[in-house]
C-alpha positions in Angstrom: -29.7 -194.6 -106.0 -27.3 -191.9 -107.0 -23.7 -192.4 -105.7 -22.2 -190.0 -103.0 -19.9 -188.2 -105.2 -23.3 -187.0 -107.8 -24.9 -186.1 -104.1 -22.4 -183.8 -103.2 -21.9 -182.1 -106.3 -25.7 -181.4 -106.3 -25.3 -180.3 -102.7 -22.9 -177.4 -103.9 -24.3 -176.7 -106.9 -27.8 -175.8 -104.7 -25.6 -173.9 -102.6 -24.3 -172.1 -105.1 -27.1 -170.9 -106.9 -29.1 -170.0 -103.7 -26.3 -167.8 -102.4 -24.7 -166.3 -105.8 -21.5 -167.1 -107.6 -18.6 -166.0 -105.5 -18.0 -163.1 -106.2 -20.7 -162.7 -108.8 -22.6 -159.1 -109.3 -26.0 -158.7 -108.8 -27.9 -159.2 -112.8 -28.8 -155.4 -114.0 -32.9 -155.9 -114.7 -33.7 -153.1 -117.5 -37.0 -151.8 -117.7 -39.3 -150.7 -121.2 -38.5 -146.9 -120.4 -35.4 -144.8 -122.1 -34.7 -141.4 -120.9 -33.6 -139.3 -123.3 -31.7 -135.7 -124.5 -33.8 -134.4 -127.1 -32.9 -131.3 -128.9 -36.0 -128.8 -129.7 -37.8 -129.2 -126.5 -41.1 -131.4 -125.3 -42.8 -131.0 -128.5 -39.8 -132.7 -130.4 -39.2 -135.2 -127.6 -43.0 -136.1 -128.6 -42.7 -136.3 -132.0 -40.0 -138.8 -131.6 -41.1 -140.7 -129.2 -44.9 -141.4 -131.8 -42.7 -141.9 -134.3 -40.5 -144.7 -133.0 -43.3 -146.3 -131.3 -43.1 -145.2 -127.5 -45.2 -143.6 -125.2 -44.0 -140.1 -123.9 -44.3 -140.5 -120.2 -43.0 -136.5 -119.8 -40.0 -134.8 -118.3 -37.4 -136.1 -116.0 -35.0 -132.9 -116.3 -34.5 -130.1 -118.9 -34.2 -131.3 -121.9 -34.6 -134.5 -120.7 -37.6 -137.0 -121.5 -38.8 -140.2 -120.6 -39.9 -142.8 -123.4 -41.8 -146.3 -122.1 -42.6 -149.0 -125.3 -45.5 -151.3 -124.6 -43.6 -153.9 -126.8 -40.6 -154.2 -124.5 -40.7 -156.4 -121.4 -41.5 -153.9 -117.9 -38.1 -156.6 -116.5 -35.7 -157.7 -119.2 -32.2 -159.1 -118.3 -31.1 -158.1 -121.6 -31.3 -154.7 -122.7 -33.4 -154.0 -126.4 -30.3 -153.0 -128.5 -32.8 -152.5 -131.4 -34.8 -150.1 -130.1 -31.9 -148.6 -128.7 -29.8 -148.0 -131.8 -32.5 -146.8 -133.8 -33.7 -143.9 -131.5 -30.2 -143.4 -131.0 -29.5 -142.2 -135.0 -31.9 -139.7 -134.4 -30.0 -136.3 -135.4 -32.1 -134.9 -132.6 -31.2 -137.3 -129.7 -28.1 -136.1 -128.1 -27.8 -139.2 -125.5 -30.3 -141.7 -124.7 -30.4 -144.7 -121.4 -32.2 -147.5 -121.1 -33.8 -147.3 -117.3 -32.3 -149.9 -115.4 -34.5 -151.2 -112.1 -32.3 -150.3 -109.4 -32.9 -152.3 -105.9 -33.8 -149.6 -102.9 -34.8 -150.3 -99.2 -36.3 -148.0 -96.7 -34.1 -147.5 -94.1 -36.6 -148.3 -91.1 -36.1 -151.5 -88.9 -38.7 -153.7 -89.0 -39.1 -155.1 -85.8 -36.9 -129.5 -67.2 -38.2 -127.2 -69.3 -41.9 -126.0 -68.8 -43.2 -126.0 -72.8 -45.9 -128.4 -73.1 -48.4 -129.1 -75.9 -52.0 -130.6 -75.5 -50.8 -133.5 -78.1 -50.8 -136.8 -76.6 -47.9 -138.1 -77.5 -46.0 -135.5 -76.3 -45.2 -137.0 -73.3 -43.3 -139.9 -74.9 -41.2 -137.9 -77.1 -38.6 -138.5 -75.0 -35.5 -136.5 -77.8 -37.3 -133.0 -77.4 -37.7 -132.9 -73.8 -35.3 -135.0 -71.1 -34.3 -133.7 -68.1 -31.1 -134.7 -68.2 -30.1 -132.8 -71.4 -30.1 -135.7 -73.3 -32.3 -134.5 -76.3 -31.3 -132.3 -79.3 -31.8 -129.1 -77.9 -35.2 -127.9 -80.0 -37.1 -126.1 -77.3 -34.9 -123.2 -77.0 -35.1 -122.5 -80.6 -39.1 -122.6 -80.5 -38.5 -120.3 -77.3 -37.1 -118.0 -80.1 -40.5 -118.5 -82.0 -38.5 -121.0 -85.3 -41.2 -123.4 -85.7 -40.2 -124.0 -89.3 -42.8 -121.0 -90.9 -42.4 -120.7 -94.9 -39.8 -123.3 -95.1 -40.8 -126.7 -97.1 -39.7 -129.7 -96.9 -40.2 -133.0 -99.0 -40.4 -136.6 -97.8 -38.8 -138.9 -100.7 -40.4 -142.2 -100.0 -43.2 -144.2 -100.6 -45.7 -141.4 -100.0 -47.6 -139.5 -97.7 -51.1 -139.8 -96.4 -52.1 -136.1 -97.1 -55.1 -136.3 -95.4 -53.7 -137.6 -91.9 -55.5 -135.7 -89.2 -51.9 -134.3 -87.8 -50.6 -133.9 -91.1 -53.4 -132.2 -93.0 -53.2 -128.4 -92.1 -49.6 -128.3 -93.1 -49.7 -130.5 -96.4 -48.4 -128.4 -99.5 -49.5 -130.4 -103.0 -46.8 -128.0 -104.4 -44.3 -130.0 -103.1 -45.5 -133.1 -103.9 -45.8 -136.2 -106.6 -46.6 -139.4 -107.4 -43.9 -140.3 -109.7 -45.2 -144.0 -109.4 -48.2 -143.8 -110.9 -47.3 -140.3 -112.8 -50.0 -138.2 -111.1 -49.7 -135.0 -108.3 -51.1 -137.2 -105.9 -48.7 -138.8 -103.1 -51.3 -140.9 -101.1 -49.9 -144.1 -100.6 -51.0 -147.8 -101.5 -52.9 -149.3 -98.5 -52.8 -153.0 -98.3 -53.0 -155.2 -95.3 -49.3 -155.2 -93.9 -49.3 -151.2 -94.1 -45.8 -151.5 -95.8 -46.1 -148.2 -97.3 -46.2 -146.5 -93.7 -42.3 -145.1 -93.6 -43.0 -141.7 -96.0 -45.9 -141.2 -93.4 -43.7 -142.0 -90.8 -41.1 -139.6 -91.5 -43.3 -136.9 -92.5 -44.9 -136.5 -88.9 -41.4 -136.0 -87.4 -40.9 -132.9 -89.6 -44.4 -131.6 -89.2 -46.6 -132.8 -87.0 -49.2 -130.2 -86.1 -48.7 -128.8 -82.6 -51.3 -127.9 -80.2 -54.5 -130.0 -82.1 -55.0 -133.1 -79.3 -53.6 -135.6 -82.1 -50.8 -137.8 -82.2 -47.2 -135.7 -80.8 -45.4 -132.9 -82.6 -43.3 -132.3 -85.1 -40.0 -130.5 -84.7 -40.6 -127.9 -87.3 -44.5 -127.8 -86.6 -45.4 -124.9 -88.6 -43.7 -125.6 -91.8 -45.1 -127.3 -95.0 -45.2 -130.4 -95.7 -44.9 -132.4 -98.7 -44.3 -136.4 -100.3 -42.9 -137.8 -103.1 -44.3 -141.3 -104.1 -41.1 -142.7 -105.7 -40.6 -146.4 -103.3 -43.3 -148.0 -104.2 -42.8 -149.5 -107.4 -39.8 -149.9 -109.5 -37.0 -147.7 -108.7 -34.9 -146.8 -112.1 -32.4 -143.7 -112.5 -35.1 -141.6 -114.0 -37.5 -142.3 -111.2 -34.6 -140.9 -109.1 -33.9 -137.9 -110.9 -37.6 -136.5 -111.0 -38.0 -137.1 -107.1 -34.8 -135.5 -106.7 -35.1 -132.7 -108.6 -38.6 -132.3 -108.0 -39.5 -128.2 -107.6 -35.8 -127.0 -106.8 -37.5 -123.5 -106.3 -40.4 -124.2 -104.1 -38.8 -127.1 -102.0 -36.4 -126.2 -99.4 -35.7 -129.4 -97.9 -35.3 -133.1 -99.3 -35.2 -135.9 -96.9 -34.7 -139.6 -97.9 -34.4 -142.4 -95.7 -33.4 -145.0 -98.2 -30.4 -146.1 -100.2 -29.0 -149.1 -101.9 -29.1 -152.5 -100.4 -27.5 -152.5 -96.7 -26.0 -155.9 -97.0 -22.3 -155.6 -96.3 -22.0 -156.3 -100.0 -22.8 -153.9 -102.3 -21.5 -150.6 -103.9 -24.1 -148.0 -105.6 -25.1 -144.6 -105.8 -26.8 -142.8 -108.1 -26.5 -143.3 -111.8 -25.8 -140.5 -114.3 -29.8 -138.7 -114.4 -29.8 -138.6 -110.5 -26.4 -137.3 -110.2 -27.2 -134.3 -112.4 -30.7 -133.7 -110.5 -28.2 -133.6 -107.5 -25.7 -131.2 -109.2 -28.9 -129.4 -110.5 -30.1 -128.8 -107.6 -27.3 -127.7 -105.9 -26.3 -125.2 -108.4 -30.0 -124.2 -108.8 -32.1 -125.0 -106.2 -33.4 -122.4 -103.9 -32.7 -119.5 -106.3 -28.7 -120.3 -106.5 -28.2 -121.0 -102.1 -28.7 -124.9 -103.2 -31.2 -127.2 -102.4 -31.2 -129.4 -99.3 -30.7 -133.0 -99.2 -30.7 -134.9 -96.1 -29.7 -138.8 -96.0 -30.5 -141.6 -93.6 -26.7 -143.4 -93.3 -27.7 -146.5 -93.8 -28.9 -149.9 -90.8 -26.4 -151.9 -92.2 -24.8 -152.7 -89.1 -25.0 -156.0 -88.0 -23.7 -157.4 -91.5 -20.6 -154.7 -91.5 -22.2 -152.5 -93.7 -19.9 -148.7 -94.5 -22.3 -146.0 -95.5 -19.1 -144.9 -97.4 -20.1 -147.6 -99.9 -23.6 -145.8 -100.3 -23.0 -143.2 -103.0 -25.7 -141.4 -101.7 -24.8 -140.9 -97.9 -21.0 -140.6 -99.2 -21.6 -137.7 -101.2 -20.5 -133.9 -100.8 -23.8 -133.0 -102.0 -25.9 -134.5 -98.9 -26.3 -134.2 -95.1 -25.3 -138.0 -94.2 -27.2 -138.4 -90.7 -26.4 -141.1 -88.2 -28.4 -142.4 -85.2 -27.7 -142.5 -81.7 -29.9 -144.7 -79.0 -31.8 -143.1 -76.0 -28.3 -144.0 -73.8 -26.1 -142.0 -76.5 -25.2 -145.8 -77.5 -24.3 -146.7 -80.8 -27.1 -149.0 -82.3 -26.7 -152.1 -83.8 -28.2 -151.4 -87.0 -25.5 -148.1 -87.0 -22.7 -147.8 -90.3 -19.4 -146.3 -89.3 -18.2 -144.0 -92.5 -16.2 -141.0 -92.5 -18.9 -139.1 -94.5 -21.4 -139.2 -91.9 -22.2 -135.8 -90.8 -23.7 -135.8 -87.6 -26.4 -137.9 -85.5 -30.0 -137.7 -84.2 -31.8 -139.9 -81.8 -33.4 -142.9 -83.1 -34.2 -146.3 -81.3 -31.0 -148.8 -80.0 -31.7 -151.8 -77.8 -35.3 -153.4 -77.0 -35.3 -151.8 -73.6 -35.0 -147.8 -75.0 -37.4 -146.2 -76.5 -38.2 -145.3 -80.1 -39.5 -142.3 -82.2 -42.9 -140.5 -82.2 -44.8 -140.1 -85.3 -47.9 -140.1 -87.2 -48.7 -143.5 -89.0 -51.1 -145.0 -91.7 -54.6 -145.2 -91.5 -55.0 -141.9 -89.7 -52.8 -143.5 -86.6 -50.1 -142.7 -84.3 -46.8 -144.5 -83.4 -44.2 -144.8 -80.7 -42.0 -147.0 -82.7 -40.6 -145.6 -85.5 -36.8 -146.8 -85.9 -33.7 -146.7 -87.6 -31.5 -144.0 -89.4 -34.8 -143.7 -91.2 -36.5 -141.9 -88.4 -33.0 -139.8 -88.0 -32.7 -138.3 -91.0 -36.2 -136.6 -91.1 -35.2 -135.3 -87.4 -32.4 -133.5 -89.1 -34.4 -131.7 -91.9 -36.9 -130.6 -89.7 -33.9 -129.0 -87.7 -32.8 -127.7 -91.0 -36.0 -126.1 -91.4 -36.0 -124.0 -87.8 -32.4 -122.9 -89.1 -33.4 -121.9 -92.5 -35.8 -120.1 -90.8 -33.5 -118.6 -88.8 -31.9 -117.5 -92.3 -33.3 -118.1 -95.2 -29.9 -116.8 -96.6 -27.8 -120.1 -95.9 -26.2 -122.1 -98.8 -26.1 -125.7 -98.7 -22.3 -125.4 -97.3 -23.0 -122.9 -94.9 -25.8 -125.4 -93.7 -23.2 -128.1 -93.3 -20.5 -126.0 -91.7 -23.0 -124.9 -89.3 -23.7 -128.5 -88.5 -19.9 -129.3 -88.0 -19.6 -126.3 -85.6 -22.7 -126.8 -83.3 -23.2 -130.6 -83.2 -22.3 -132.0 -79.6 -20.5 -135.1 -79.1 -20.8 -134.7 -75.5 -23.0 -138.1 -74.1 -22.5 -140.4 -77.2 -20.7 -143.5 -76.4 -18.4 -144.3 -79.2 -14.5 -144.7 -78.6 -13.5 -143.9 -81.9 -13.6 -139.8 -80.8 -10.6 -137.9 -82.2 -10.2 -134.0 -82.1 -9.1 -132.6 -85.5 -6.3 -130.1 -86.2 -9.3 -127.4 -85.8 -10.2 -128.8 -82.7 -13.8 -130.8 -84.0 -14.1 -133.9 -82.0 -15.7 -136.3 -84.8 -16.5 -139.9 -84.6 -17.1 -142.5 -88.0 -20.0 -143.8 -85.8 -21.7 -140.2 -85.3 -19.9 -137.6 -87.4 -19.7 -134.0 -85.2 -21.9 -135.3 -82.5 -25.9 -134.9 -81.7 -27.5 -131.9 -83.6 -28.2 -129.1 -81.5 -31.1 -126.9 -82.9 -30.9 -124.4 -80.6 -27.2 -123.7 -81.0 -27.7 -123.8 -84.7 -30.8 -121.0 -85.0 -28.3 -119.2 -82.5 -25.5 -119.6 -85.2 -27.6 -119.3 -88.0 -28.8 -115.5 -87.3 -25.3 -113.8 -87.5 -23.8 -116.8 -90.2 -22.5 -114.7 -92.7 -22.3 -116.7 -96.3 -18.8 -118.8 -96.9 -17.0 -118.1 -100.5 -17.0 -119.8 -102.9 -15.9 -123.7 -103.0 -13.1 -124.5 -104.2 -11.6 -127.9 -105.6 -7.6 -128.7 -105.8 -7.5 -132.1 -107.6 -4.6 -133.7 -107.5 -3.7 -137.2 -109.4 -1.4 -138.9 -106.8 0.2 -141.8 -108.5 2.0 -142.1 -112.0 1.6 -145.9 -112.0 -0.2 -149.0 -111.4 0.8 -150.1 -107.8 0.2 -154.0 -106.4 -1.5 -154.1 -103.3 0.1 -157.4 -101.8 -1.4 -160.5 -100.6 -2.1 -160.6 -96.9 -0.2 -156.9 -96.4 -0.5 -153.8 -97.2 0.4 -150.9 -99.3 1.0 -147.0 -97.8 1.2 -144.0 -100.7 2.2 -140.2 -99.9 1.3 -137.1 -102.0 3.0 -133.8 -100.8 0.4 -130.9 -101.7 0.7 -126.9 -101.7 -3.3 -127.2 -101.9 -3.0 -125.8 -105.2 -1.3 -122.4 -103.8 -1.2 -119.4 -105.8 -3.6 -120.7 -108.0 -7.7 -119.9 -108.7 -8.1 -123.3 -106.6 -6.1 -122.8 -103.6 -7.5 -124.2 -100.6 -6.4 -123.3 -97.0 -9.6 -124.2 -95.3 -10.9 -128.1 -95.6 -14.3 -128.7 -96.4 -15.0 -132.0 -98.0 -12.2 -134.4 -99.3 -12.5 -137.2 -101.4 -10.3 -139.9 -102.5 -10.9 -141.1 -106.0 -9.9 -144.6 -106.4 -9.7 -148.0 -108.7 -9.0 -150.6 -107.8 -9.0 -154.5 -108.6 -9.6 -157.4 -106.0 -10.0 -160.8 -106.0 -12.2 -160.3 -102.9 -13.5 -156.5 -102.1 -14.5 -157.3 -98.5 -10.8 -158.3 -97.7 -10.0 -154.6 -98.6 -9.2 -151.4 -95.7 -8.7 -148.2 -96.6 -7.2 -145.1 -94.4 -6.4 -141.5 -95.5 -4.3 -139.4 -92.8 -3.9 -135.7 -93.2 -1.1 -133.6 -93.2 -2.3 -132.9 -89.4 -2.8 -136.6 -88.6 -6.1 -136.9 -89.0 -7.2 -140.7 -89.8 -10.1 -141.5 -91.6 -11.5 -145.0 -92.2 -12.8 -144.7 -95.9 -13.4 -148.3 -96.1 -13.6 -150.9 -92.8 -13.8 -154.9 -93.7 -16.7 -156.5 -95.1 -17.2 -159.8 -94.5 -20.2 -160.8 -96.5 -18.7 -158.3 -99.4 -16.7 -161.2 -101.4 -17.4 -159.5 -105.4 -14.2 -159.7 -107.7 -15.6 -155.9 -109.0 -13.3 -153.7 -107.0 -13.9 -150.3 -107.1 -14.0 -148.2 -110.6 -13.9 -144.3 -110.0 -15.1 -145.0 -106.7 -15.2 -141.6 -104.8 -14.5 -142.4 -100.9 -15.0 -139.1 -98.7 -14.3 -138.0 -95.7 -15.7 -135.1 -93.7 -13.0 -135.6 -90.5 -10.6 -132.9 -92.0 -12.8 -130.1 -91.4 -11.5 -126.4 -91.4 -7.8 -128.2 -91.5 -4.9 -126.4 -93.8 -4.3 -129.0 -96.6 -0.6 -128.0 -97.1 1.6 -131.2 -96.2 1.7 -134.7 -96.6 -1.1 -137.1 -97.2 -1.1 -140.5 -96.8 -3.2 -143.3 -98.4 -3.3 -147.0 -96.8 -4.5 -149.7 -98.3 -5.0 -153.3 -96.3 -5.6 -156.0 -98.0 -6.5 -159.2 -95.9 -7.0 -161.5 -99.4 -4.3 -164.1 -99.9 -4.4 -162.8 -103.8 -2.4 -159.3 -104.5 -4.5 -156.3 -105.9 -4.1 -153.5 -108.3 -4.4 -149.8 -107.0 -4.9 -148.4 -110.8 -6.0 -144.9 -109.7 -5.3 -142.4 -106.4 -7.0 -139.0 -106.9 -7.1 -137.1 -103.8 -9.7 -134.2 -104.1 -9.5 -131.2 -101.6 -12.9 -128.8 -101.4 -13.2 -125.6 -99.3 -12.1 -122.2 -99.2 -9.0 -120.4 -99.2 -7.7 -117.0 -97.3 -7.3 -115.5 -100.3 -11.2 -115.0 -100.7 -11.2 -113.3 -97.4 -12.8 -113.7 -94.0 -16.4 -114.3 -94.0 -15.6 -113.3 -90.3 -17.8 -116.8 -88.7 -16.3 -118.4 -86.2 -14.2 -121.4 -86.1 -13.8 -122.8 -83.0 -17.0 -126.1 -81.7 -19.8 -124.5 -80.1 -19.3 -120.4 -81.1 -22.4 -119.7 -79.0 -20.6 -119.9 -76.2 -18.0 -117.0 -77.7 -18.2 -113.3 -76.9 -14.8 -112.6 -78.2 -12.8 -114.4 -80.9 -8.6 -114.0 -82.1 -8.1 -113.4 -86.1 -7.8 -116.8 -86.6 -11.7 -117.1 -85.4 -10.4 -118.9 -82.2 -12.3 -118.3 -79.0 -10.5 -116.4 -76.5 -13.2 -115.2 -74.6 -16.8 -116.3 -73.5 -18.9 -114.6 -70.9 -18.3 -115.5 -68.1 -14.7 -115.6 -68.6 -11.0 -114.6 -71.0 -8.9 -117.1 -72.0 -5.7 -117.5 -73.3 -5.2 -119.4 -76.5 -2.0 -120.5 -77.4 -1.9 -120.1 -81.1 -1.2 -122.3 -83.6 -1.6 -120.7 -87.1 -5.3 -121.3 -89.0 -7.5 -124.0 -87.4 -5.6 -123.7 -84.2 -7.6 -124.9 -80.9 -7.7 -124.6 -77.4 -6.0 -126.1 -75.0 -7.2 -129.2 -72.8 -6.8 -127.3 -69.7 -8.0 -124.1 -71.1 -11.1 -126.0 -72.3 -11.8 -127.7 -69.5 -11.9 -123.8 -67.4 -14.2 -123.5 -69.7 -16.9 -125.8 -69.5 -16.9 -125.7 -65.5 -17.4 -122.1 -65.9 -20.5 -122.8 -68.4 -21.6 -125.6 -66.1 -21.8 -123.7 -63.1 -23.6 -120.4 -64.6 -26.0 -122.7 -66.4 -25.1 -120.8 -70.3 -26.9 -124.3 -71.6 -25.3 -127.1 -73.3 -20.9 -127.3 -74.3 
């Protein structure tokens, strides 16, 4: 018989190992592929790869290649140095990775008008046709005949069933891959649990054939379809980067609805291959207007999850899409972040209903869930707007979100109004997407200049963030005035910080504009109890929308730890536009569709049923509270459609 004290230490020790050292990272797994930068093209990249033993698997990016060696382990803890540093004195080999696996999770939860379509389903798709207005506004834009024509879109995920009978006049293999298995074919794996449904799943919400008796409809019915096979297997930064930059000139529209792990504890984004498929694409896609990227935010809820820890969701170059219940209630799977964009409907509490969609095996479903089912709701509403206006940049997209999305019946208390009079929320964004008032927007959008960027280092020392308290910074900016980078007009902002912690959870972060605008870039996390900090970390913030920079930011820092921090880096980043690159002459006052007449500040002084006075403010200025209360009865009463 052991004695108690040898008991107990065996009891912690078992405890320790099955929940992690405190504080512990999660060990990198490396895989037998290398991507590498070969100079001299894909001939050279093969030649190097037969002469140093590997198998050329093909191209990732341009100029980039991927390498996989038969003799290295598929899952290694340690990375193969030796094979590393030899390929590595190549003169030809500019820079080389070895492909870490990299932990992903679909983002699914596992548990009035007179339009009608002969689909079945259509009955139960509750988000595209309530009575009571509650739904995302999409039949007035198929009223204007935007049904998603000659716009694609491409479902990164664990594939598509190609052949699916609502699925299968729209499906365009040009837009489509397995990057699993390395073929053009994105069929998914079948296997008793159906766990590859969700690329299925969120395929039908985009482009579901209307009008053919099967299954319900998809938003953008009309438009083409495709599905990358990248989920179902292991996920490395190469794996990524193909997906991603898969066809920046055919696809349009790339929706994911996965991310890193949604466990209160980690921090991850993409790694260095994905992030320049990203940049790529958004400096090449589409013929120069930028590709699309849509995100699901993240179901992280109940274990106090911020999307803003998601380097994916929190990133300038992606449409960060929230969820909202059938009630306009927040669900309890739902991440609050400041870089959330806006919202679509999704499923909430077990007595509201969930999504529509097609589903494995040639079937139907009523129960797709999740900011998984959101975020393919969002790109097919892209798609009716790039129809719309095939001209629209990947900003102009985003800035027509912020202007049209409706915050009106979602239930979250966290509603501010912005110095350009947005209401935005860190559990929605700008409100519900409205389709119709974006195609509405979208016809007379006339292209924004050029972005901008006014970095600014904020600190000149190390600072301690103190035990149990907290530390406030200030940084007084022109926005870069006079200069090639002047801003005037907010776009995105970002606050680029390191910093070291004893416990990361303990840590809360706020930025406040020079217009008092607060933004939550980081709420507590619990579960979140690593000793890594943040490196780099970029935290943004879409609240500051169409604000003037000029003024006094402020940066605070909580820190609920009883051991003091190190703030080691504050870089506050300010994108958008300035006045000196002229008017592009859109409007920028919420819900333009409503506005017959506008001041030369783009405020809305008139709509038609009524003028109003506008007491002006400078740039950015809004309405009054009175004046925009006059407002909406007027709209109410003559019926003009959703404020």
């Amino acid at each position: 018989m052991y004695p108690p004290s040898v008991l107990l230490l065996a009891t912690v020790l078992v405890l320790l190992v099955s929940r992690g050292t405190l504080g512990e990272e999660k060990p990198k797994l490396y895989s037998n592929q290398w991507a590498v930068e070969v100079v001299g093209g894909e001939a050279e990249a093969r030649k190097l790869a037969q002469s140093h033993g590997f198998s050329y698997k093909g191209k990732i990016l341009n100029g980039i290649y991927l390498f996989e060696h038969r003799a290295v382990f598929k899952r290694s803890l340690r990375q193969n140095l030796q094979r590393h540093q030899r390929l590595r004195r190549e003169p030809t080999v500019r820079w080389l990775e070895q492909q870490e696996i990299r932990r992903r999770v679909k983002r699914d939860l596992r548990q009035k008008r007179t339009i009608e379509f002969s689909d079945p389903e259509w009955s139960a798709m509750w988000y595209l046709h309530n009575p009571n207005n509650l739904d995302m506004n999409v039949i007035p834009a198929w009223e204007k005949g935007y049904t998603g024509q000659g716009v694609v879109v491409t479902i990164l995920d664990d594939g598509i069933e190609r052949d699916h009978p609502d699925l299968e006049r729209n499906y365009d293999p040009d837009a489509s891959y397995d990057v699993n298995g390395n073929d053009p074919d994105p069929m998914p794996r079948y296997n008793p649990s159906n766990e590859n449904r969700h690329g299925t799943r969120c395929a039908g919400e985009v482009s579901a054939v209307a009008n053919n008796d099967v299954c319900g409809v998809g938003i953008a019915y009309n438009s083409h379809i495709g599905g990358v096979r990248m989920l179902d297997g292991d996920v490395t930064d190469a794996v990524e980067a193909k997906s991603i930059g898969l066809r920046p000139q055919h696809i349009d529209v790339y929706s994911a609805s996965w991310g890193p792990d949604d466990d209160g504890r980690t921090v991850d984004g993409p790694a260095s291959l994905a992030k320049k498929a990203f940049e790529d694409g958004i400096r090449e896609g589409r013929g120069g207007k930028g590709s699309i990227f849509v995100w699901a935010s993240g179901n992280g809820g109940r274990d106090e999850d911020s999307c803003n820890c998601d380097g994916y969701t929190n990133s300038i170059y992606t449409m960060s899409v929230s969820s909202a219940s059938e009630r306009g209630n927040i669900p309890w799977y739902l991440e609050k972040c400041s870089s959330t964009l806006a919202t679509t409907y999704s499923s909430g509490s077990g007595a509201e209903r969930q999504i529509v969609s097609t589903d494995l095996r040639h079937r139907c479903t009523e129960s797709h869930t999740g900011t998984s089912a959101s975020a393919p709701l969002a790109a097919a509403i892209v798609a009716l707007t790039l129809e719309a206006n095939p001209n629209l940049t990947w900003r102009d997209l985003q800035h027509i979100v912020v202007r049209t999305a409706r915050p009106d019946n979602l239930n979250a208390d966290d509603f501010t109004t912005n110095a350009a009079g947005y209401k935005v929320s860190h559990a929605f964004g700008f409100g519900l997407m409205d389709a119709g008032a974006m195609v509405n927007l979208a016809e007379r959008w006339q292209n924004v200049p050029t972005q901008r960027v006014c970095s600014l280092s904020a600190m000149n020392r190390q600072t301690s963030i103190p035990a149990s308290n907290r530390l406030v910074l200030h940084k007084t900016t022109d926005g870069c005035k006079g200069t090639d980078k002047e801003v005037t007009r907010l776009e995105h902002v970002q606050a680029r910080l390191t910093i070291t912690a004893m416990r990361r959870g303990e840590l809360q972060i706020y930025l406040t504009s020079p217009s008092g605008t607060r933004s939550t870039l980081l709420d507590h996390r619990s579960r979140d109890d690593s000793t890594s900090g943040f490196n780099g970390w970029e935290f943004m913030t879409t609240h500051t929308w169409d604000e003037n920079p000029e003024g006094t930011w402020t940066l605070e820092i909580n820190n609920m730890d009883r051991h003091a921090g190190m703030l080691k880096e504050w870089t506050l980043v300010l994108r958008g536009t300035s006045e000196s690159q002229g008017s592009h002459g859109n409007p920028h006052t919420p819900h333009p569709q409503l506005c017959t007449q506008t001041d030369s500040n783009g405020v809305c002084i008139a709509n038609s049923a009524v003028r109003l006075t506008v007491w002006s403010h400078g740039p950015g200025c809004c309405l009054t509270p009175l004046v925009t209360l006059i407002c909406c009865l007027v709209v109410a009463l003559q019926g003009v459609g959703p404020f």
